[in-house]
C-alpha positions in Angstrom: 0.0 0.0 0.0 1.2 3.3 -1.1 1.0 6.7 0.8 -1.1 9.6 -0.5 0.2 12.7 -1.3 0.5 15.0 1.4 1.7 19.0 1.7 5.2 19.7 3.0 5.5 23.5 2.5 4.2 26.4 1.4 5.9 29.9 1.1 4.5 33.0 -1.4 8.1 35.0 -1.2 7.9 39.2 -0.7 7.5 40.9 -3.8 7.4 44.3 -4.4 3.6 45.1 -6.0 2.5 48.8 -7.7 -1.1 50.0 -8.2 -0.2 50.9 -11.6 -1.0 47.3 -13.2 -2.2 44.1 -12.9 0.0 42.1 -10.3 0.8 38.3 -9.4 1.0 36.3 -6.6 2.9 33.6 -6.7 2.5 30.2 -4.2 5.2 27.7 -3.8 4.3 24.6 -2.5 6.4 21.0 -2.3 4.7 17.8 -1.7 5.6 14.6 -0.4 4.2 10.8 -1.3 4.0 8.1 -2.9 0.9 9.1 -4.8 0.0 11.1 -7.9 -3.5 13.7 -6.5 -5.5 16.1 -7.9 -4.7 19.2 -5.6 -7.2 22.6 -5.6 -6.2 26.2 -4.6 -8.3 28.9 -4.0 -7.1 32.0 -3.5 -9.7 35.1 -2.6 -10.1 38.3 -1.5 -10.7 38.0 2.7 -11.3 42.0 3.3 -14.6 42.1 1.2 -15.3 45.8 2.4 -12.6 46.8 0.1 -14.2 48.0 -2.8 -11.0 48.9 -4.5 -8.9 46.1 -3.3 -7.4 43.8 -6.2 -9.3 40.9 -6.6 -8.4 37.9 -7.7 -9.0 37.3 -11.9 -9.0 33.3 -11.7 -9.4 32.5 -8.4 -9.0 28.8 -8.5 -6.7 26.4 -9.8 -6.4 22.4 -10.0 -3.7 20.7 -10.7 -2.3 16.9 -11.1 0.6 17.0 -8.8 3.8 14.1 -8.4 4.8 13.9 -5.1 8.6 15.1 -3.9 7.7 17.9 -6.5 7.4 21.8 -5.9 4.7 23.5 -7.4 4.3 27.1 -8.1 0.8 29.0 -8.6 0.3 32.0 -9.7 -3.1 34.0 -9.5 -3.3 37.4 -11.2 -4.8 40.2 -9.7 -6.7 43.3 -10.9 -5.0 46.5 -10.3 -6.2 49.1 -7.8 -6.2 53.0 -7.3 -5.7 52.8 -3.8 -2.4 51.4 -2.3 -2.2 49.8 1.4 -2.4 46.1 2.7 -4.6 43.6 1.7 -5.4 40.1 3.3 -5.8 36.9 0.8 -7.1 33.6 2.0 -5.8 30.9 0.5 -7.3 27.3 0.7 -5.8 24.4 -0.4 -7.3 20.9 -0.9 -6.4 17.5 -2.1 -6.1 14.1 -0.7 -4.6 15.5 2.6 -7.1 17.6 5.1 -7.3 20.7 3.3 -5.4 24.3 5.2 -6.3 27.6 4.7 -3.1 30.2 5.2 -3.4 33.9 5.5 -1.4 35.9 2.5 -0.7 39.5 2.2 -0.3 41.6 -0.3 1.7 45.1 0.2 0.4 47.4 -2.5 2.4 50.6 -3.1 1.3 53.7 -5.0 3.7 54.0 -8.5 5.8 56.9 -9.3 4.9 59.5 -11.4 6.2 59.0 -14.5 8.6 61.8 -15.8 7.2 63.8 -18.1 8.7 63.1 -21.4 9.1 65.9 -24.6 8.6 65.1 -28.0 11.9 66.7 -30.0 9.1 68.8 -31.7 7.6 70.2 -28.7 11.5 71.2 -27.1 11.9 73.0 -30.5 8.8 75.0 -29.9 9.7 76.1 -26.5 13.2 76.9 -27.2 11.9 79.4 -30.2 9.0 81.2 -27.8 12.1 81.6 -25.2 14.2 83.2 -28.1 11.0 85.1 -29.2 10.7 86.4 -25.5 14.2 87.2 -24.5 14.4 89.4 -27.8 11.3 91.5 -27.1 12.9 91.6 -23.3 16.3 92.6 -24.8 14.6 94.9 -27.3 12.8 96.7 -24.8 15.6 97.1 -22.6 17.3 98.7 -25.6 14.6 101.1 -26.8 14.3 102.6 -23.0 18.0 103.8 -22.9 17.9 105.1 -26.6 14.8 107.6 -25.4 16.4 107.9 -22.4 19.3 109.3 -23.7 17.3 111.2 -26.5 15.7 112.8 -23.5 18.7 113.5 -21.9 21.0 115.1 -25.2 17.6 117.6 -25.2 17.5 118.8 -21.8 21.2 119.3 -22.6 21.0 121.0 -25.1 17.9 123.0 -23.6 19.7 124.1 -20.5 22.9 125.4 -22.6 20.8 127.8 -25.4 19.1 130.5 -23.6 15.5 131.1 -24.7 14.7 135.0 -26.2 12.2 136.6 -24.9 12.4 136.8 -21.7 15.2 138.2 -18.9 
């Protein structure tokens, strides 16, 4: 008589996971037997009041697993607009008295993404600069030359003396 299959491990290693896209999680497991077995995993949202949490796309999965093996699941999750910490229950069943394990999931909020120029649009702001630093410049010139307009006449006003009156 041969033994059944029976669970040995399980581990989902830390992963770093971004509310910008749809994320993984990943379960290891390694078995131990004598047996072939049909194993089930199910693997769902615990924190139902989270609206916005990232659920769970296929939440279950069956495989034929060979004992002294490791399996690896993965279950894809939809992506969220709100980071934080969500709580995953994951069941597991097969010929050995099914366990359900706690798994976390550690959602952080992406980086901006830097804002990128088209060559086109650089060119564009680089002439309106030019543009405005010429008027600035031209301006700047135009205001000494009457300045100094003003300045040769009251010069010159001052110097010849006016007739008609002493």
């Amino acid at each position: 008589m041969s033994s059944t299959l029976s669970l040995l491990s399980f581990t989902v290693p830390p992963r770093p996971y971004t509310n910008s896209a749809n994320n993984t999680i990943v379960v290891h497991t390694s078995y131990t037997g004598a047996t072939t077995a049909n194993v089930t995993y199910t693997l769902t949202l615990a924190s139902a009041s989270a609206s916005a949490g990232p659920y769970v796309l296929d939440p279950y999965r069956t495989f034929n697993v060979r004992p002294n093996t490791i399996q690896d699941v993965a279950f894809a999750t939809a992506s969220t607009q709100v980071p934080g910490n969500y709580l995953y229950n994951l069941a597991i069943v097969g010929p050995f008295p099914g366990s359900t394990y706690s798994v976390w999931m550690n959602v952080t909020a992406n980086p901006a993404p830097a804002l990128q120029q088209s060559p086109r649009t650089l060119v564009y702001i680089a002439a309106v600069t030019m543009v405005v630093a010429m008027a600035v410049v031209s301006a700047i010139l135009v205001a000494r030359l009457f300045g100094q307009m003003r300045s040769i006449r009251n010069k010159s006003e001052r110097k010849t003396p006016r007739r008609g009156r002493r």
